[in-house]
Biopython code that builds the backbone (N, CA, C, O; Angstrom):
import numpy as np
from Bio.PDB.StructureBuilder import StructureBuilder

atoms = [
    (1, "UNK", "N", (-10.563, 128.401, -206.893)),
    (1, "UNK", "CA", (-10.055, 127.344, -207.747)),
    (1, "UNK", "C", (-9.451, 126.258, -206.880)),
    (1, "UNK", "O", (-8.762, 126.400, -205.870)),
    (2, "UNK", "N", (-9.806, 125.267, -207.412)),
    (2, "UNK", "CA", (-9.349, 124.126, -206.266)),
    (2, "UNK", "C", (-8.468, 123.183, -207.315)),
    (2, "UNK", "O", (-8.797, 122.995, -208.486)),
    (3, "UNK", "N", (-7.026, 122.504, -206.539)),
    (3, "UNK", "CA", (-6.107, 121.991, -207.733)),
    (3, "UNK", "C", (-6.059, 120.510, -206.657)),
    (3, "UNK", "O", (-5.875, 120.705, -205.455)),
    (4, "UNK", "N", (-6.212, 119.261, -207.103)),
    (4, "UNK", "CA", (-6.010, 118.050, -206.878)),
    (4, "UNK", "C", (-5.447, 117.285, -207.212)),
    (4, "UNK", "O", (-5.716, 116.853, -208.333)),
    (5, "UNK", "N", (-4.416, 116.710, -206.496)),
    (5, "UNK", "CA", (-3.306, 115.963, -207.401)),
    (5, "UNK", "C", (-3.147, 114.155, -206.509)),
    (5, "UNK", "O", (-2.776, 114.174, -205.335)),
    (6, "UNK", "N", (-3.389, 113.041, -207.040)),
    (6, "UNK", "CA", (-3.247, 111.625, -206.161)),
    (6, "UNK", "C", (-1.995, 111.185, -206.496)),
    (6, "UNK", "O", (-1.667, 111.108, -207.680)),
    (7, "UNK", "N", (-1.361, 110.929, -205.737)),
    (7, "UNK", "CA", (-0.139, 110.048, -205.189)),
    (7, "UNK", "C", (-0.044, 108.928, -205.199)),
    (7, "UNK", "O", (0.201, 108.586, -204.042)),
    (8, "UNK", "N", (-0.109, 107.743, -206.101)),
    (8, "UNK", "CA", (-0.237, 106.447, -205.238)),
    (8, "UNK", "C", (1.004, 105.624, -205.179)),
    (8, "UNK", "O", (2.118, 105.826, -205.661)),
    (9, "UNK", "N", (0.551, 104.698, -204.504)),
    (9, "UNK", "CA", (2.261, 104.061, -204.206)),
    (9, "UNK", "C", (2.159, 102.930, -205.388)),
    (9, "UNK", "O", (1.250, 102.535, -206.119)),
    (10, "UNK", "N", (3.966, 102.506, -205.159)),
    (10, "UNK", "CA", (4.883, 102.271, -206.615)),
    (10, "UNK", "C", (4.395, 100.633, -206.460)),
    (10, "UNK", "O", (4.868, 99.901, -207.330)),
    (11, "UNK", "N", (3.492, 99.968, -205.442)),
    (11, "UNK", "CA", (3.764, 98.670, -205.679)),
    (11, "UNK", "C", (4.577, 97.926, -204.787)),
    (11, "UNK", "O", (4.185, 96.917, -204.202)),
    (12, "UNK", "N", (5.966, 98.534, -204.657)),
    (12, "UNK", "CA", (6.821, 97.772, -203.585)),
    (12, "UNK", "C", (6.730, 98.280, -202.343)),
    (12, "UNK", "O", (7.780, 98.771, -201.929)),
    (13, "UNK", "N", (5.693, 98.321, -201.531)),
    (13, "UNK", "CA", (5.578, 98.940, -200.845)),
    (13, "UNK", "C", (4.683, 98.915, -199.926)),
    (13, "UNK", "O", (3.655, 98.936, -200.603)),
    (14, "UNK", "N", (4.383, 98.887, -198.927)),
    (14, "UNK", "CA", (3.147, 98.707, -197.831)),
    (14, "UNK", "C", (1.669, 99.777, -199.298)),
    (14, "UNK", "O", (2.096, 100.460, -200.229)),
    (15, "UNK", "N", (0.627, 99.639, -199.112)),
    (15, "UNK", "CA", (-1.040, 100.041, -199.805)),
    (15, "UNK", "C", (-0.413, 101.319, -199.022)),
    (15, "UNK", "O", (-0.283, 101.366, -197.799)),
    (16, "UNK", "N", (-0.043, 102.353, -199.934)),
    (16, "UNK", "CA", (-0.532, 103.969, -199.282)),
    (16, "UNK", "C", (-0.660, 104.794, -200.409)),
    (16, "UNK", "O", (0.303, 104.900, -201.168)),
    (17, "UNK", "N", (-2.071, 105.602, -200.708)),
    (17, "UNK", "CA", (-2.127, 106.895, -201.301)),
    (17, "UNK", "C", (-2.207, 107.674, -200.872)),
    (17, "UNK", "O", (-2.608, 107.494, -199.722)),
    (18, "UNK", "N", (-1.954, 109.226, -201.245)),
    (18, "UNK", "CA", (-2.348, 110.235, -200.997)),
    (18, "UNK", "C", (-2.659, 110.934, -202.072)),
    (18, "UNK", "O", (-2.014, 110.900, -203.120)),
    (19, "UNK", "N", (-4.219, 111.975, -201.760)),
    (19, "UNK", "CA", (-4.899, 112.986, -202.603)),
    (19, "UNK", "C", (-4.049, 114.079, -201.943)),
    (19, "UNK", "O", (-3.337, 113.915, -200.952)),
    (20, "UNK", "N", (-4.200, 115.064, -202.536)),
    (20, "UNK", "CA", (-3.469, 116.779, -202.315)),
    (20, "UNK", "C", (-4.240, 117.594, -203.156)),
    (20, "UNK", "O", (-4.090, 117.858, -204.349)),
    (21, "UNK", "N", (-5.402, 118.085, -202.048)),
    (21, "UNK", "CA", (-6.139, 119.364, -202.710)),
    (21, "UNK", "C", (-5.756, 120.757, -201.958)),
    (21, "UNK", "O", (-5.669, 120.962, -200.747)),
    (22, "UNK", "N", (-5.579, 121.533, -202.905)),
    (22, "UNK", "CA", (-5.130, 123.048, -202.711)),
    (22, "UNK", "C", (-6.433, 123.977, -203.276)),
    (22, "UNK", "O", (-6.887, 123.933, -204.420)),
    (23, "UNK", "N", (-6.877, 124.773, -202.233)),
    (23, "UNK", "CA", (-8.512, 125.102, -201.996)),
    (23, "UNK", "C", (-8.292, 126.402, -201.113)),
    (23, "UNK", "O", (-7.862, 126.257, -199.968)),
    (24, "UNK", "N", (-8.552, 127.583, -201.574)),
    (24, "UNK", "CA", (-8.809, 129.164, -201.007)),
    (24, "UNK", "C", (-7.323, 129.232, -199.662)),
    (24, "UNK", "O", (-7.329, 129.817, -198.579)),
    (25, "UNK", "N", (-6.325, 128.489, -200.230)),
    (25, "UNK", "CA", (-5.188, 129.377, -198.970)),
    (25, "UNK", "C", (-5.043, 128.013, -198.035)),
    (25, "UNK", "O", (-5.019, 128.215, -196.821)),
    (26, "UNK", "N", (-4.952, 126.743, -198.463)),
    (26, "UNK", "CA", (-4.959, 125.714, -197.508)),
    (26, "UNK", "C", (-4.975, 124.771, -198.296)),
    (26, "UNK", "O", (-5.632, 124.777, -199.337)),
    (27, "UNK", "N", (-4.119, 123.658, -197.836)),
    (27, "UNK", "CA", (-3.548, 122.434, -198.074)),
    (27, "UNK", "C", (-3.806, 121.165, -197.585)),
    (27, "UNK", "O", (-3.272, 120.661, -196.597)),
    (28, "UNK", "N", (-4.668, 120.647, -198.327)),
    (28, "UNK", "CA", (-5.199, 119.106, -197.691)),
    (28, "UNK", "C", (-4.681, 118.260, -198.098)),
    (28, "UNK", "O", (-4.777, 118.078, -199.312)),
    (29, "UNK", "N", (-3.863, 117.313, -197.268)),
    (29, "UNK", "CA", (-3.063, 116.107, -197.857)),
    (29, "UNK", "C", (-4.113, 114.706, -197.712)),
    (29, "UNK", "O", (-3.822, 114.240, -196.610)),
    (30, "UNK", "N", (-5.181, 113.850, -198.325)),
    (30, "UNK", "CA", (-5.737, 113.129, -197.481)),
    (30, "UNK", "C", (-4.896, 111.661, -198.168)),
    (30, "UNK", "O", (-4.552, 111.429, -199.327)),
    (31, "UNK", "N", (-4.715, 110.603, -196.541)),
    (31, "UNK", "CA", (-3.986, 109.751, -196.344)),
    (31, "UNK", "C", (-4.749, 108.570, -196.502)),
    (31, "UNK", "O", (-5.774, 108.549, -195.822)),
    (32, "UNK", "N", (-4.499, 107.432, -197.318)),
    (32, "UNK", "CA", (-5.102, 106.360, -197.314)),
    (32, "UNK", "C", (-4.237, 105.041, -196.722)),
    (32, "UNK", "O", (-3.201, 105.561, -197.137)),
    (33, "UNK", "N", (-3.834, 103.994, -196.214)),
    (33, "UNK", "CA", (-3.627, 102.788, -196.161)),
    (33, "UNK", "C", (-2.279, 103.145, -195.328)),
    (33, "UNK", "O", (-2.034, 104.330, -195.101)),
    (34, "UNK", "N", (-1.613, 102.367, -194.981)),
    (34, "UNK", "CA", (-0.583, 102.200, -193.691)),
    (34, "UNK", "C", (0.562, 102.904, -193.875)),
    (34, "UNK", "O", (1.253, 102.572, -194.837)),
    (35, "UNK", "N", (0.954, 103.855, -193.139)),
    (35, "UNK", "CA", (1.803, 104.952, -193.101)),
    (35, "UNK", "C", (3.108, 104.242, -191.951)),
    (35, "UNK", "O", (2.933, 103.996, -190.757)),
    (36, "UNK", "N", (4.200, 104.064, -192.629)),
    (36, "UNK", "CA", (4.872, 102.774, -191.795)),
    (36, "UNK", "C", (6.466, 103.230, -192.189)),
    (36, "UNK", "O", (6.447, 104.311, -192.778)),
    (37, "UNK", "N", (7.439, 102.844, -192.066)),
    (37, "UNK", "CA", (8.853, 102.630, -192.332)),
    (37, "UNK", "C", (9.001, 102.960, -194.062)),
    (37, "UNK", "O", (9.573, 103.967, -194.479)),
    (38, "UNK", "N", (8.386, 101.936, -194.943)),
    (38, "UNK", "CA", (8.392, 101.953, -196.234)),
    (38, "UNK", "C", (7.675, 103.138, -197.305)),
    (38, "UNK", "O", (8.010, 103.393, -198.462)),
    (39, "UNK", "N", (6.750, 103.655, -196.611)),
    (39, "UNK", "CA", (5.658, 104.571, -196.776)),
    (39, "UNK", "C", (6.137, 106.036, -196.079)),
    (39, "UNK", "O", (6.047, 106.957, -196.891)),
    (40, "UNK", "N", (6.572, 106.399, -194.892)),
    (40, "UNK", "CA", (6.720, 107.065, -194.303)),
    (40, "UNK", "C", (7.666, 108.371, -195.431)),
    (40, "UNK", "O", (7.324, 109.522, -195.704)),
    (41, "UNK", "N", (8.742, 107.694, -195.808)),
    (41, "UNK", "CA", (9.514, 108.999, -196.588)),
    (41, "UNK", "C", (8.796, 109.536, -197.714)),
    (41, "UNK", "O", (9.055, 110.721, -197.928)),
    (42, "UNK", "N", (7.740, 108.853, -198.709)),
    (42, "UNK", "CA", (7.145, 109.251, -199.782)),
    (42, "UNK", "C", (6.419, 110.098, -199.039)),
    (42, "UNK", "O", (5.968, 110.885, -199.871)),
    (43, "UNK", "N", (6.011, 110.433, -197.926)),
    (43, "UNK", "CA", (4.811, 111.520, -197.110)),
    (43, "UNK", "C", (5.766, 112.586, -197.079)),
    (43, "UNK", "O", (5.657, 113.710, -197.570)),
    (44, "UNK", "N", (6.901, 111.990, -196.313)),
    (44, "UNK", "CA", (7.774, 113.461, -195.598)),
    (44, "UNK", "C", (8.611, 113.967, -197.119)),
    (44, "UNK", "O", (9.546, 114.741, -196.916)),
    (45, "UNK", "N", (8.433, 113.715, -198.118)),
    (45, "UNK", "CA", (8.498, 114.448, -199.123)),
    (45, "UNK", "C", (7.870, 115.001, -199.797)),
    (45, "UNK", "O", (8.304, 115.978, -200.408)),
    (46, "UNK", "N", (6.785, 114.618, -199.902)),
    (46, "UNK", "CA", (5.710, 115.272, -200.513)),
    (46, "UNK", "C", (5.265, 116.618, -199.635)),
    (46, "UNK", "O", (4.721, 117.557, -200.215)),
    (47, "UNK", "N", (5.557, 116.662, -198.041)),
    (47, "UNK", "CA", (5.431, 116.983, -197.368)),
    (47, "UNK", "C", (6.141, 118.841, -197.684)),
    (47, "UNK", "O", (5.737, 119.996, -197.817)),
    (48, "UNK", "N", (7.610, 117.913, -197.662)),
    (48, "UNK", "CA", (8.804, 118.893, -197.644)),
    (48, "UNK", "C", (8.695, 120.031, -199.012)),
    (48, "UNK", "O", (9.138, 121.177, -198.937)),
    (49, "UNK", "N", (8.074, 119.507, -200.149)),
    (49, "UNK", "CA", (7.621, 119.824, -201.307)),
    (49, "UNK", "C", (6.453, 120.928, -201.514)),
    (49, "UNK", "O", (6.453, 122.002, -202.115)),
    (50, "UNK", "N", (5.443, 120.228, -200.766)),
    (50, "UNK", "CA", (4.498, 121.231, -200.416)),
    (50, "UNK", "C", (4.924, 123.079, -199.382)),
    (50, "UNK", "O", (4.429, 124.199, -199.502)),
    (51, "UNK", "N", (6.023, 122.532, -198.475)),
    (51, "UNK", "CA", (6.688, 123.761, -197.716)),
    (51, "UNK", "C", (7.598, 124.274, -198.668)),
    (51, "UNK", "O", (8.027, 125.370, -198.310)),
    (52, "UNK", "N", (8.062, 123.875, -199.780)),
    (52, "UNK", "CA", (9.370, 124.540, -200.213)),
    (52, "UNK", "C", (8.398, 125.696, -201.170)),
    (52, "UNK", "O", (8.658, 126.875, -201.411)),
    (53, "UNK", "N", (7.048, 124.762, -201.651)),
    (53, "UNK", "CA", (6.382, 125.922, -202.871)),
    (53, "UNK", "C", (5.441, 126.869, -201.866)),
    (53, "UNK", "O", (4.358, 127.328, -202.229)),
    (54, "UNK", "N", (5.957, 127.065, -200.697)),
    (54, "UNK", "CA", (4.935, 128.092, -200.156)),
    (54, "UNK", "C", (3.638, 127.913, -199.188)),
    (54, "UNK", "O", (2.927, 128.811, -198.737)),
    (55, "UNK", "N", (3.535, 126.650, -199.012)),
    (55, "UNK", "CA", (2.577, 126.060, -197.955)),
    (55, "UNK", "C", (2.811, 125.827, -196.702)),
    (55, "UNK", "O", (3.339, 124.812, -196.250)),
    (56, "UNK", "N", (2.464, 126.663, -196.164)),
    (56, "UNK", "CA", (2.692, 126.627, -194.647)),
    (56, "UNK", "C", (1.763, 126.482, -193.448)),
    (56, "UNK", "O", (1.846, 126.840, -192.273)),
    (57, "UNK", "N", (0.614, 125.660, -194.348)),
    (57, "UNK", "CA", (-1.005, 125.601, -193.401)),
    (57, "UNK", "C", (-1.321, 124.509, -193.986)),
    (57, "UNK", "O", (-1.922, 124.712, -195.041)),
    (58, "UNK", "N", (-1.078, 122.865, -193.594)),
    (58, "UNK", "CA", (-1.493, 122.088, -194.065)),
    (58, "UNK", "C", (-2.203, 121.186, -193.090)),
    (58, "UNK", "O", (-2.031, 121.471, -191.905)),
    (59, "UNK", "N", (-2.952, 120.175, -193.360)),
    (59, "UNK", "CA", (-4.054, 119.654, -192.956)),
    (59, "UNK", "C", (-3.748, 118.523, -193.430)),
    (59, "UNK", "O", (-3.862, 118.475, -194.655)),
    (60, "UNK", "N", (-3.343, 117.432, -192.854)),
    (60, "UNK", "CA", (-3.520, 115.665, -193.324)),
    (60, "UNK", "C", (-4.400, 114.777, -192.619)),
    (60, "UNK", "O", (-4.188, 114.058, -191.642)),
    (61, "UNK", "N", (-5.490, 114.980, -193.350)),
    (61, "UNK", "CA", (-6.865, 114.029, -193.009)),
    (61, "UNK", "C", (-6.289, 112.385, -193.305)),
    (61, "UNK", "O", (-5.855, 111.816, -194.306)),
    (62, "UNK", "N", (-6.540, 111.958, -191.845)),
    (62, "UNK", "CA", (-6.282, 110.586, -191.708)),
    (62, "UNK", "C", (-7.477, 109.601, -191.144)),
    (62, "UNK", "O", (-7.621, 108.717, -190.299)),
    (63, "UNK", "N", (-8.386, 110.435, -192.324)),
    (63, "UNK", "CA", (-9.749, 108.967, -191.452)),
    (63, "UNK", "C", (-9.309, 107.913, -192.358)),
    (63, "UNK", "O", (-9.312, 106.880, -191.689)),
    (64, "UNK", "N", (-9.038, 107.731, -193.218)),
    (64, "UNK", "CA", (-8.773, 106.230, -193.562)),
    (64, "UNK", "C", (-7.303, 105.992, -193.696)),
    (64, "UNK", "O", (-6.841, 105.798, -194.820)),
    (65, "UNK", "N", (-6.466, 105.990, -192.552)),
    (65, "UNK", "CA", (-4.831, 105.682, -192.429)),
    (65, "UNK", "C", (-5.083, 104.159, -191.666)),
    (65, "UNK", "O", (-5.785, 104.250, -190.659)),
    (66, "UNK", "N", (-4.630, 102.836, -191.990)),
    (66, "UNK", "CA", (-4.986, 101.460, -191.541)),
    (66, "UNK", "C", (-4.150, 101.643, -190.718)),
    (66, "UNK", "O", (-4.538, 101.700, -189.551)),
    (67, "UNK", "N", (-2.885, 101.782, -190.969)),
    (67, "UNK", "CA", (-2.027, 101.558, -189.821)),
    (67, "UNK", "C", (-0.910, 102.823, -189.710)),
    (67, "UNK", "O", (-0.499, 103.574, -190.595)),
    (68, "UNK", "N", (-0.557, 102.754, -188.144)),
    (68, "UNK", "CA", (1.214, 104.179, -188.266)),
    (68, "UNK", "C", (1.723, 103.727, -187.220)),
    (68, "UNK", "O", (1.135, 103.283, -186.234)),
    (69, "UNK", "N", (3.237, 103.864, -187.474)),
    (69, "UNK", "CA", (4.281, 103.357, -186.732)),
    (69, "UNK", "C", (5.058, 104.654, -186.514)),
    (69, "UNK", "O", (4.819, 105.697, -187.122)),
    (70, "UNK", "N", (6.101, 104.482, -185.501)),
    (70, "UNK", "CA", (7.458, 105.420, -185.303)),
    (70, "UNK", "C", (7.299, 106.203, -186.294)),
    (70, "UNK", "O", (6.768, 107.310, -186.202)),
    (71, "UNK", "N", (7.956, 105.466, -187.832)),
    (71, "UNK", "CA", (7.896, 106.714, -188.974)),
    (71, "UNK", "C", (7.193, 107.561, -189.422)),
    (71, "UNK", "O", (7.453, 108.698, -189.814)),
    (72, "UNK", "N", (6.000, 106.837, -189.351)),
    (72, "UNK", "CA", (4.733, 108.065, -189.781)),
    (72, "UNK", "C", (4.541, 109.047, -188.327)),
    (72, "UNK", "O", (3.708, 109.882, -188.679)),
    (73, "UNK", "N", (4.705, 109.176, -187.686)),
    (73, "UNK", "CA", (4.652, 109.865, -185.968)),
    (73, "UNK", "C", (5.944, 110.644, -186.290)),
    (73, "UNK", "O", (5.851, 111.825, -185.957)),
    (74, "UNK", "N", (6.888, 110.374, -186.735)),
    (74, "UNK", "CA", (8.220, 111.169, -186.879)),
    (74, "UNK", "C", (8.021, 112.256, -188.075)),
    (74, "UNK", "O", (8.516, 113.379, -187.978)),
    (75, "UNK", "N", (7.214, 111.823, -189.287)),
    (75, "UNK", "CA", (6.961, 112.971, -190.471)),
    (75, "UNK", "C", (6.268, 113.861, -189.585)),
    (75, "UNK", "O", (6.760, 114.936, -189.242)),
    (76, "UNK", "N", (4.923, 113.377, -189.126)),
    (76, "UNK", "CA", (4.355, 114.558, -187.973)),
    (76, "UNK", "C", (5.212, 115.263, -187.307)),
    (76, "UNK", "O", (5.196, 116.402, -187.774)),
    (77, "UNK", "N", (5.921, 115.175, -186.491)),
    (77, "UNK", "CA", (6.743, 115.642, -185.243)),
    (77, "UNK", "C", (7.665, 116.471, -186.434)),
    (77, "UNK", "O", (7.467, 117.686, -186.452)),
    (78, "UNK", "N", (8.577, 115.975, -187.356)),
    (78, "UNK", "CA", (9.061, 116.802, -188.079)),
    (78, "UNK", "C", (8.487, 117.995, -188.825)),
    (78, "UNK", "O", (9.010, 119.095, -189.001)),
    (79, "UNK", "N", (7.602, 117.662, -189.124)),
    (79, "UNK", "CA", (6.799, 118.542, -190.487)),
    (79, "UNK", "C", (6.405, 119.816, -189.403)),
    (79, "UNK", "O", (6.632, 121.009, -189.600)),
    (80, "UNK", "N", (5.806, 119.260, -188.309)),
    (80, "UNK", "CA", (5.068, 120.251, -187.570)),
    (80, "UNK", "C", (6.244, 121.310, -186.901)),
    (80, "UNK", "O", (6.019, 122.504, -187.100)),
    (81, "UNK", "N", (7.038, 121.088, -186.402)),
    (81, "UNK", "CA", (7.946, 121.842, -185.883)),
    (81, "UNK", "C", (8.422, 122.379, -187.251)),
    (81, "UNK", "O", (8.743, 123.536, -186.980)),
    (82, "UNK", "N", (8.644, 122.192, -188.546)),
    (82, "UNK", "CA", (9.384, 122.737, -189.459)),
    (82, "UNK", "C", (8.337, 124.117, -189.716)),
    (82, "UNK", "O", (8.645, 125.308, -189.694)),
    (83, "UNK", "N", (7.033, 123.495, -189.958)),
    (83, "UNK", "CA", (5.783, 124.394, -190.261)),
    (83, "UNK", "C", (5.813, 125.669, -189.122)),
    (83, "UNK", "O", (5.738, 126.824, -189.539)),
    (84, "UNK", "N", (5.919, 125.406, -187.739)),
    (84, "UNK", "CA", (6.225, 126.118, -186.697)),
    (84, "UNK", "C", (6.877, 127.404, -186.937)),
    (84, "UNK", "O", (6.303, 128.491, -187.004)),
    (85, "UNK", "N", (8.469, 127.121, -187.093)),
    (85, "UNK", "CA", (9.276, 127.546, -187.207)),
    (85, "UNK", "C", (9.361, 129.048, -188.393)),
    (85, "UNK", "O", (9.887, 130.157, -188.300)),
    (86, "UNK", "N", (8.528, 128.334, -189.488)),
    (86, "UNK", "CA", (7.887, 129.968, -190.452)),
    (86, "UNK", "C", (6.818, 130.534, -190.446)),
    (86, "UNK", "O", (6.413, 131.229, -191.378)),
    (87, "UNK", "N", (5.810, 130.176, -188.707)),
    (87, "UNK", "CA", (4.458, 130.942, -188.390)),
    (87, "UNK", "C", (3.145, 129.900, -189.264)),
    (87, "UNK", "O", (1.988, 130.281, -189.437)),
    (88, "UNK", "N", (3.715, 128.531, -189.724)),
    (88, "UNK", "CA", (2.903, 127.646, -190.100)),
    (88, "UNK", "C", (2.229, 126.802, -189.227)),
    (88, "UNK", "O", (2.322, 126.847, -188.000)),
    (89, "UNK", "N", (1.394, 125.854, -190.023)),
    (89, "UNK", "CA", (0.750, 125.198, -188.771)),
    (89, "UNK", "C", (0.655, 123.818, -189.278)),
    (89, "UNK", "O", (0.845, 123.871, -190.493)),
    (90, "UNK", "N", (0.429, 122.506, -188.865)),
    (90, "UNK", "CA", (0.309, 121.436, -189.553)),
    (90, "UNK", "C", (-1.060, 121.088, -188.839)),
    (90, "UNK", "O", (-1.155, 121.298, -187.629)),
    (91, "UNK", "N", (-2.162, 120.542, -189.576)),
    (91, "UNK", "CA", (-3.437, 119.857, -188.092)),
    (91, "UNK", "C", (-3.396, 118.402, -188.776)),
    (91, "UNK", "O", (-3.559, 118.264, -189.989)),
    (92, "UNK", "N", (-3.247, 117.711, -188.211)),
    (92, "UNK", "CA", (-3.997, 116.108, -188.083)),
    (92, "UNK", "C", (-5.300, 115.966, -188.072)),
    (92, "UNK", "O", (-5.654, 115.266, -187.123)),
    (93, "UNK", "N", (-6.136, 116.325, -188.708)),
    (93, "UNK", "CA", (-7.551, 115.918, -188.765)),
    (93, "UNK", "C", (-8.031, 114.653, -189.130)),
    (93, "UNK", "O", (-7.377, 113.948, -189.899)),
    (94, "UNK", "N", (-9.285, 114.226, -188.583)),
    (94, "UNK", "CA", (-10.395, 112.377, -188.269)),
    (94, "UNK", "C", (-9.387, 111.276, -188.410)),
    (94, "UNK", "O", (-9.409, 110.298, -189.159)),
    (95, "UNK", "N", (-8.497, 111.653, -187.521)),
    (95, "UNK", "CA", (-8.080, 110.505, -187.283)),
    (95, "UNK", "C", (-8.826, 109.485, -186.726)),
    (95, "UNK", "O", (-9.764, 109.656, -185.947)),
    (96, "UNK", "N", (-8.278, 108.078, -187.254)),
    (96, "UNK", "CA", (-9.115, 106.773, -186.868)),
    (96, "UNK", "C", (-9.186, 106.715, -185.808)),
    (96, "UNK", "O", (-9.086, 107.865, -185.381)),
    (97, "UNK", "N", (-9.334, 105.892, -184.864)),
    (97, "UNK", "CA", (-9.774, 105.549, -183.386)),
    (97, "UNK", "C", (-7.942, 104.991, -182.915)),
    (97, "UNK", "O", (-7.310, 105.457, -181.967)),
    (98, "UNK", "N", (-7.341, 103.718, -184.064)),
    (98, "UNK", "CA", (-6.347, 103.310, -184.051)),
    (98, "UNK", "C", (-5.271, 104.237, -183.571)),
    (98, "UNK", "O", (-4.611, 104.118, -182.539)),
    (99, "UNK", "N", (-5.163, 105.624, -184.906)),
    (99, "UNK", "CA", (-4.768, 106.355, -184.763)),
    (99, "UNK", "C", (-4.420, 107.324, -183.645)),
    (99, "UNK", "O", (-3.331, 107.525, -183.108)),
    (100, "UNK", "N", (-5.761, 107.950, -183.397)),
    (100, "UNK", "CA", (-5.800, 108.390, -181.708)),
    (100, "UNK", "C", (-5.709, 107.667, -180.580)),
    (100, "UNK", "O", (-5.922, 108.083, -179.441)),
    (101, "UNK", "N", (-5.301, 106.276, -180.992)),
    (101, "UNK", "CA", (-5.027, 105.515, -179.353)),
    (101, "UNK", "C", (-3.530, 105.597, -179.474)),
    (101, "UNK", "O", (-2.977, 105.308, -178.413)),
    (102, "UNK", "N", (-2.659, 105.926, -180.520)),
    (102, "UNK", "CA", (-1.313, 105.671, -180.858)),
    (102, "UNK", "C", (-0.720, 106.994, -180.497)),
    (102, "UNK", "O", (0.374, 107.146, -179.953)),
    (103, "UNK", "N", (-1.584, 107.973, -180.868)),
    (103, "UNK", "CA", (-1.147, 109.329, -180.561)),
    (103, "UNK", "C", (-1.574, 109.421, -179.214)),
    (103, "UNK", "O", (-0.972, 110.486, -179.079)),
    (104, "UNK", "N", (-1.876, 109.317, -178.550)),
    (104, "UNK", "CA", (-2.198, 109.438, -176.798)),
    (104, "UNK", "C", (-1.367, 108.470, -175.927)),
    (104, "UNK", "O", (-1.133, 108.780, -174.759)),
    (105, "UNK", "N", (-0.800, 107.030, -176.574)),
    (105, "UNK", "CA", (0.173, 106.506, -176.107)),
    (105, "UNK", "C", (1.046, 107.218, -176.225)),
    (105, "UNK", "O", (1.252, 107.969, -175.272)),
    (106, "UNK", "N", (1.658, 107.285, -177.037)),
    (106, "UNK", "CA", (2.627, 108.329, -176.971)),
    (106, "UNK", "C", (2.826, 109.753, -176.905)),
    (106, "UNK", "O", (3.792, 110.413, -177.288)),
    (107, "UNK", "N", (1.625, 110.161, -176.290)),
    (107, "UNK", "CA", (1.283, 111.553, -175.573)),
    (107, "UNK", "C", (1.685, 112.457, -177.298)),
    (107, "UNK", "O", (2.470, 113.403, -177.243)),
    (108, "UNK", "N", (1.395, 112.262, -177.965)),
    (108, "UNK", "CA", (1.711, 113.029, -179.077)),
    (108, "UNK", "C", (0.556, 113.866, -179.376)),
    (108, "UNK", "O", (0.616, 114.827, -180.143)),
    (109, "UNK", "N", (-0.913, 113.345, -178.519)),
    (109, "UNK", "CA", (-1.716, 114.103, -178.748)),
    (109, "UNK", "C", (-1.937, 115.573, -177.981)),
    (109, "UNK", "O", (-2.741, 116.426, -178.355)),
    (110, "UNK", "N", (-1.517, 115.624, -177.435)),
    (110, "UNK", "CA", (-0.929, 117.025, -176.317)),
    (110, "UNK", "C", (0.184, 118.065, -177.291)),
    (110, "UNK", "O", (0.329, 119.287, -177.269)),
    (111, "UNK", "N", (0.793, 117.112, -178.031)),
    (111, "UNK", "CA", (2.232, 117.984, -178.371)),
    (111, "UNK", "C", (1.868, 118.360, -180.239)),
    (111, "UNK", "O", (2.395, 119.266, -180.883)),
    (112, "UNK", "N", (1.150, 117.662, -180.598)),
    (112, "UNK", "CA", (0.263, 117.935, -181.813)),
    (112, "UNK", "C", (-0.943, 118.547, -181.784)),
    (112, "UNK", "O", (-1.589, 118.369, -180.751)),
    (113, "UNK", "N", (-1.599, 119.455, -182.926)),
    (113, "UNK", "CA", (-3.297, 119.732, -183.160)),
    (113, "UNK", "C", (-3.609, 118.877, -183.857)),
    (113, "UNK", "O", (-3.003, 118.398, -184.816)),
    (114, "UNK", "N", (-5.087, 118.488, -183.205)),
    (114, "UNK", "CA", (-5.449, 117.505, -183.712)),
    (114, "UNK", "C", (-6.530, 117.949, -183.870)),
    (114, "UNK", "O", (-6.604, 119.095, -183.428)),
    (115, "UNK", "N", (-7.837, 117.420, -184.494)),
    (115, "UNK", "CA", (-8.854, 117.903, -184.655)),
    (115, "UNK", "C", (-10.108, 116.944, -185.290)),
    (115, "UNK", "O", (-11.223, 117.431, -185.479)),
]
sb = StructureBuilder()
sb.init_structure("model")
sb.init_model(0)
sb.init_chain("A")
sb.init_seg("    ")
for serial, (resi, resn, name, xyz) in enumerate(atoms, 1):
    if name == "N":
        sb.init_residue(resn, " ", resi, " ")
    sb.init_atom(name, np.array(xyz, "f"), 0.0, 1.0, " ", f" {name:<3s}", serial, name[0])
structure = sb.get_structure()
């Protein structure tokens, strides 16, 4: 059974949705439009939400993320060490090109799974 739920943003706010499909034991968050300062906390809650009901293997497909700053790099770095910490795992999967030049500047691609 597969459960899908879209997120979209309120309007005041940098273009960001997110889909959330829950599929055989795994958690796909997929990310649309610029993950930034304004955008960044609606993730790391949805985020925090998904860990409180029991998800501890999640997956945020970012082939179509336009843009990420500090904040969106900080939900990662947070989420993943939180996921860590109860034998969870977080992966970053298709990230854009943008994306993976941002995560290798800042060596985040070494300290994250990426895939």
């Amino acid at each position: 059974m597969s459960d899908v739920v879209q997120i979209s943003g309120n309007g005041q706010s940098a273009p960001f949705d997110m889909v959330i499909s829950q599929e055989a034991g795994r958690t796909t968050v997929y990310l649309r439009g610029e993950l930034d300062t304004s955008t960044a906390p609606r993730l790391q809650h949805v985020l925090d939400e998904l860990q409180r009901d029991g998800q501890h293997r999640i997956i945020l497909d970012l082939s179509q993320v336009a843009f990420l700053d500090a904040a969106g790099m900080r939900v990662f770095v947070n989420t993943d060490q939180a996921l860590r910490t109860v034998g969870g795992a977080l992966l970053l999967s298709r990230p854009t090109r943008m994306v993976q030049r941002i995560l290798a500047i800042t060596e985040l691609d070494a300290a994250l799974v990426i895939q």
